[in-house]
C-alpha positions, -999 to +999 in steps of 0.1 A: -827-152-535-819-171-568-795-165-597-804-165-632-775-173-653-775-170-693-765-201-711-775-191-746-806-184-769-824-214-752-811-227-721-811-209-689-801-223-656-820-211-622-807-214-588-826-212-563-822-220-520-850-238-509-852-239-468-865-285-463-881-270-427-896-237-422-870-221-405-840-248-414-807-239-410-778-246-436-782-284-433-815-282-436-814-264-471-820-280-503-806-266-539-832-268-568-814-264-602-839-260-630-828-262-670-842-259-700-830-281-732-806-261-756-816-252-786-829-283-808-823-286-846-864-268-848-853-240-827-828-236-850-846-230-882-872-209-863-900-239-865-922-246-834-911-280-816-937-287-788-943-325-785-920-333-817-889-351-803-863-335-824-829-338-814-806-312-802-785-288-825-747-284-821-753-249-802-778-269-774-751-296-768-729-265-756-752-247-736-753-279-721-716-283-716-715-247-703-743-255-678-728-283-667-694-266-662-716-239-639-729-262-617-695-280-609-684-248-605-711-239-583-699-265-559-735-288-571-742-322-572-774-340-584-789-366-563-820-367-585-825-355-625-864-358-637-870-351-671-895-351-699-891-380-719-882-362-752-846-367-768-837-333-760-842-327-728-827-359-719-796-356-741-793-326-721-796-336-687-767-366-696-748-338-712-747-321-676-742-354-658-712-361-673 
């Protein structure tokens, strides 16, 4: 099972256990965290983002912080971030590296 914990309007973090091996057994067991960006500046004023690389608004950088603050919480650490290559989504992913 996974756990879906609310961050805000926008951002949502999923946990989810991932067995490496069919069959592994807690070594063997991987953690995939998945987030979405906070909410940008667009978001804010109800406009439709998609490809536009619009910054995040002050409410997305603390989802952000929150998320982050869940996940050290949650005992995780990141070997590997990949992101899109938009301004939000990577202001967001240093956000919850720091």
């Amino acid at each position: 099972g996974g756990a879906h914990v609310p961050l805000g309007r926008q951002a949502s973090v999923v946990i989810k256990k991932l067995d490496a091996l069919h069959g592994a057994d807690d070594e063997g067991t991987a953690t995939l965290v998945i987030l979405r960006h906070g909410m940008s500046v667009w978001n804010r004023e109800s406009r439709f983002t998609g490809w536009e690389d619009v910054p995040l608004a002050q409410e997305g950088k603390l989802d952000a912080r929150r998320a982050g603050r869940l996940c050290r919480m949650a005992g995780l650490h990141f070997d590997v971030a990949l992101t899109s290559v938009l301004e939000r989504a990577v202001h967001t992913t240093h956000i919850i590296s720091d």
